[in-house]
N, C-alpha and C positions, 0 to 999 in steps of 0.2 A: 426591353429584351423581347423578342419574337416568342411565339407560342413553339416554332421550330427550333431557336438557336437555347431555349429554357429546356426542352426535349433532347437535344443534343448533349447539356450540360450534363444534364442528371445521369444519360447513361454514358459519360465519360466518369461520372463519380463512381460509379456500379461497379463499373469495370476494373478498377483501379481501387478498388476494397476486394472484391472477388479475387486479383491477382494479390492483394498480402494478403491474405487470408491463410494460406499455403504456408506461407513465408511465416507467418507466427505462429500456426500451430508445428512447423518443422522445429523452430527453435525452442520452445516445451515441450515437443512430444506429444504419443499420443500411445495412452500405457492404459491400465486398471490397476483397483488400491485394491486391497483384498485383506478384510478387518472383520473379527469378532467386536469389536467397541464401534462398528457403525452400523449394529443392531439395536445399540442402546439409545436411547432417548438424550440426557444431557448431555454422554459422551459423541456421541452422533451429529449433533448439533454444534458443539466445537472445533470438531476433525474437519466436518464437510464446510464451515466458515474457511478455515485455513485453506480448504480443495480450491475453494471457490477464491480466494484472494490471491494465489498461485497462477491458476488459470488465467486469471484476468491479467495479471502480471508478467507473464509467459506465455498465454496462448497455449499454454498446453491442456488437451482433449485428455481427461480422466474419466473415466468409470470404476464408478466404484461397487465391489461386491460384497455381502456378509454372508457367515452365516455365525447358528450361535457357538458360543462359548465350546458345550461339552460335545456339538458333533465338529467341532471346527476341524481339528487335526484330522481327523477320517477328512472329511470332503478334500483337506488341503493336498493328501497323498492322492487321491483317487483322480482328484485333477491333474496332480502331474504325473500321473503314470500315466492316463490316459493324451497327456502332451497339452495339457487345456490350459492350465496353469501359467500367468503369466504376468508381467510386471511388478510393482511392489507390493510384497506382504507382512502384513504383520504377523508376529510367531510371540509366542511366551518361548524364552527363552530355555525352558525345559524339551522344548519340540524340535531345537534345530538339529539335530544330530540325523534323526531319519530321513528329514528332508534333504540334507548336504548328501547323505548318502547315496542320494539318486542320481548326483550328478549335475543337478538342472538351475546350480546357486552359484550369480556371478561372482567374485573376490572385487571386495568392496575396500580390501586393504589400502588401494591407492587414494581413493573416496575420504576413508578414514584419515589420512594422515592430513589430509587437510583444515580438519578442525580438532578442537582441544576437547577432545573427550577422555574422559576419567580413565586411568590403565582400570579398574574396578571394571565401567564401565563397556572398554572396548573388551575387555574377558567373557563380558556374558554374549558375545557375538562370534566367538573365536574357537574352533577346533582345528585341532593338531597345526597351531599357529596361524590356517588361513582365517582371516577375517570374511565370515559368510554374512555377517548381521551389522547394522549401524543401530546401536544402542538407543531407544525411545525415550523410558524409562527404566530408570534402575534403583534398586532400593535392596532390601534384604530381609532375611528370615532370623530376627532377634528377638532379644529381651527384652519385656515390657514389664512395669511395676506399678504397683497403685501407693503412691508416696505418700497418701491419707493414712491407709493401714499401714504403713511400711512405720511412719510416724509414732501411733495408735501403740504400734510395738515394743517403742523405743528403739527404732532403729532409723539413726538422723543424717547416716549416709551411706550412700548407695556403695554395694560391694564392690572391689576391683579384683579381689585373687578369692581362687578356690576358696580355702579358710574362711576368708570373709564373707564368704557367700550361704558357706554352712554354719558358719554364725547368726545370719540372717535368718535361715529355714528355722533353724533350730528356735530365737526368738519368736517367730512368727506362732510355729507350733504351740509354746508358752503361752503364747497370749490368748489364743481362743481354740477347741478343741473343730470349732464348727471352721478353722480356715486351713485350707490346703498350702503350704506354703510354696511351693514351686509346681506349677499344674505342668511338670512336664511330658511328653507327650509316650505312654505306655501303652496303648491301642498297636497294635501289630502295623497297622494299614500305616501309620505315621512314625514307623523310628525310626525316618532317616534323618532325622532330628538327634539323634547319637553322633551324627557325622560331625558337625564343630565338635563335640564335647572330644572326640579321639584328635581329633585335630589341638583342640587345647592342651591333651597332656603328649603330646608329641607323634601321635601316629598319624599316617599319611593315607591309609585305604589302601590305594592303587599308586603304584612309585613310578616313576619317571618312565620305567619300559616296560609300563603297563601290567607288572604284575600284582596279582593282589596279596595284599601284606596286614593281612587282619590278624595272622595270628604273634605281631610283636609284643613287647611288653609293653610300650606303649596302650596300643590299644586294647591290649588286657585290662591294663589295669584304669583306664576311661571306663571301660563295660561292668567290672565291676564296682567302679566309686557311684556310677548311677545305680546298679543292681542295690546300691547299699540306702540310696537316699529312699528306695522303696523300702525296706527291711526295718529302715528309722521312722517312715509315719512321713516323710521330709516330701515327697510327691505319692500320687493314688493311683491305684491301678486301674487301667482298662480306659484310660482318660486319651480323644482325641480332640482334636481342633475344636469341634466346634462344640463339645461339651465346657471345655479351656475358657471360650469365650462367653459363654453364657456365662459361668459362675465369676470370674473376673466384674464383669457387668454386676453383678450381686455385690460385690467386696467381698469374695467368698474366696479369694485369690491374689497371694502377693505377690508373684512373678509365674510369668510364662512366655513361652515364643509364640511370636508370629509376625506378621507382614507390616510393613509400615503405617497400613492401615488399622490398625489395629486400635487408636485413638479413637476413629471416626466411627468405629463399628462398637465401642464404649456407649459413645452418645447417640446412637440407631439403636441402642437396645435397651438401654436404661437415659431417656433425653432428660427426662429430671431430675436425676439422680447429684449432679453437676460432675459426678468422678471423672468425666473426660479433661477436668481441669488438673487432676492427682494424677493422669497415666505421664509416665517419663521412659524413655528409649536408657534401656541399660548397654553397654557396650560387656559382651559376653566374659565372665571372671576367665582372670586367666590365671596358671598354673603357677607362673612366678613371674614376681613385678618385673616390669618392663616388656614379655611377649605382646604380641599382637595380637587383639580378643580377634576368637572368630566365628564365623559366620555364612550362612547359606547363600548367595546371590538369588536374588527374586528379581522378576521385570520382566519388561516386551523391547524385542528389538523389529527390524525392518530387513526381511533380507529382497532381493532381486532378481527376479528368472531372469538367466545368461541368454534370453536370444534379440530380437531386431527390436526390439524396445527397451531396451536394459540400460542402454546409456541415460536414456531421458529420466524412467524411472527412478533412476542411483540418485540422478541430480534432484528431485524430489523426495528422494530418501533423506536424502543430506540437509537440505532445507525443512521439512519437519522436525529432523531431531536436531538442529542446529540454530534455525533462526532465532536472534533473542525475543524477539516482540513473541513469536510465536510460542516458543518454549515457554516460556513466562507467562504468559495467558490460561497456557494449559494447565501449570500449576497451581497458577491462582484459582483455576475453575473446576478442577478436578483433584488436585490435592496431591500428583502425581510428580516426583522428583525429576526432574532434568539431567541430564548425562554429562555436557557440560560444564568443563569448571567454573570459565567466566560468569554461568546460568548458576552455579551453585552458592559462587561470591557474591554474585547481585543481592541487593540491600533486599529486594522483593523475599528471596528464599532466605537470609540472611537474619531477615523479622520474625521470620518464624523459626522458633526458638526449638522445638520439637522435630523438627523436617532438618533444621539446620544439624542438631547433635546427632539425629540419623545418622546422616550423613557423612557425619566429619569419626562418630565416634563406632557407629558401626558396618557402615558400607564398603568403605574407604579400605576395610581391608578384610571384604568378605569374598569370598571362591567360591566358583561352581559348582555344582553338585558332580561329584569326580566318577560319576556313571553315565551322565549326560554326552558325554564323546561316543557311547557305544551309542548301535539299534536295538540292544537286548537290554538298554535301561531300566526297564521296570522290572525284568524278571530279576537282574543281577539285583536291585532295592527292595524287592522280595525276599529274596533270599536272605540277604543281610537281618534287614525287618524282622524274618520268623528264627536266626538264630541268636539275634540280640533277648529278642521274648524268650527265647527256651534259659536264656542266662536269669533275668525276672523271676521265672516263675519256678526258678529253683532245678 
């Protein structure tokens, strides 16, 4: 071949990569990811593998932006008010409400029904019925136990109804003056953690049209069965989160709530202790056998700014929270539950004995925090918060 007809070839090849080029980056898209977890380090590293296997898969142009944790929400409003905001975001599932309310959040509901995610699941994405969010992760805010001490007690299995539960505290008490038997959460800043327990004995909070219904008898008498576990020595006062966690970590504690996480942050705070082997996921007692325990929904979902990049976005929404390879990597690498079913049945989540009972015994029929629909959520779990305390403290 000619040094002319070899010069001819190469930019007949040029040419004709330049023209699909267009053509593959149209059929991915060409959006921004927009994540507090691609600040972090291990988590950072997982997400942007998947950006990066997508892209190359699709030819879809991503960018991605962070920022951290506690300024996220600020930066995430300030962007869309000022119109900057755009393609897929990631939200904790306690953030969507302000956001949906601006207006600027595709309905993913058609997105949604195409794959099998958990009703649990598609609720932590959902106000007033529209689907704003495709579920990432979903887990919830329960009971954890240290089955060492619970053991240590004489107590050989785990409670299912009230009774049984304050038979438990009560043992616990017995056995060592130094253990707290239920660390539950009495610090002002944390009693929206009362919310299952009125839910357990039959009160709703806020009722179907939307008014608030705290003064039944129902939730009377929730506010004062815990009012009482104070009164008996049975939980401590002035006790929040991350006091909860510390003394658990000691064995200083035989049940308390918190996040699914709550195994892994056992063995980060005490690694030689071995107790991350004794913590076990209690599914919350209930009032009388056969209810439905329940429970706070915790998690991140993905929602989609509605303008000229929203389609491609979605279809990358969908594929994050849906792929199996993908899904399953994540969990195995991060420890983070799948949405899901097919992902919650795979033998992968399945083996894990701890993630699986989560799952099956407490997620599966946990609710939203029923203030999270408004934009005055936190002032209304205020309020709640300082007059559940003034019940406490007599």
């Amino acid at each position: 071949m000619s040094r002319r007809s070899l010069t001819t070839l190469l930019v007949l090849v040029i040419v004709l990569l330049v023209s699909l080029a267009p053509a593959m980056a149209q059929e991915g898209g060409k959006f921004t990811f927009t994540g507090w977890s691609l600040q972090e380090g291990a988590t950072r590293d997982v997400i942007m593998g998947v950006v990066a296997e997508y892209s190359q898969a699709t030819g879809a142009e991503i960018t991605d932006v962070s920022y951290p944790y506690n300024e996220y929400l600020n930066q995430i409003l300030l962007q869309a008010r000022g119109g900057n905001l755009s393609g897929a975001v990631q939200l904790d599932i306690a953030w969507l409400a302000p956001l949906a309310a601006m207006g600027v959040l595709k309905d993913l509901g058609p997105v949604a029904a195409e794959a099998d995610y958990t009703p649990a699941a598609l609720s932590s994405g959902q106000i007033n019925g529209v689907q704003y969010g495709l579920p990432w992760t979903t887990a919830s805010i329960g009971i954890v136990a240290n089955m060492k001490l619970l053991e240590e007690a004489g107590i050989t299995e785990l409670p299912t109804t009230i009774a049984e539960f304050e038979a438990a505290l009560e043992a616990l008490k017995a056995y060592s003056p130094d253990v707290i038997p239920y660390a539950g959460m009495t610090d002002t800043a944390q009693l929206k953690d009362i919310i299952p327990w009125i839910w357990t004995f039959g009160g709703t909070v806020i009722d179907d049209e939307g008014n608030v219904v705290l003064n039944d008898e129902a939730t009377i008498a929730a506010v004062e069965w815990y009012a009482s576990l104070l009164e008996r020595g049975l939980i401590a006062a002035d006790m929040d989160r991350f006091d909860a966690r510390q003394l658990f970590a000691q064995s200083r504690v035989g049940f308390y709530d918190d996040a699914i996480v709550a195994r892994g942050l056992v063995q980060t705070n005490a690694p030689d202790s071995g107790l991350a082997d004794y913590v076990v996921p209690v599914p919350r007692p209930v009032l009388n056998e056969g209810d439905a325990p329940q429970a706070l929904l915790w998690g991140h979902i993905i929602v989609v700014i509605d303008d000229e990049n929203a389609d491609a976005a979605a279809a990358f929404a969908k594929y994050i929270t849906t792929d199996q390879e993908t899904v399953l990597n994540y969990f195995e690498q991060l420890a983070l539950p799948p949405t899901t079913q097919t992902a919650l049945d795979s033998e992968t989540v399945q083996s894990n004995a701890y993630v699986a009972t989560w799952s099956e015994g407490i997620t599966a029929t946990a609710r939203t925090n029923p203030f999270w629909p408004y934009t005055q959520a936190a002032a209304m779990e205020q309020a709640l918060n300082e007059r559940v305390q003034a019940v406490l403290t007599g």
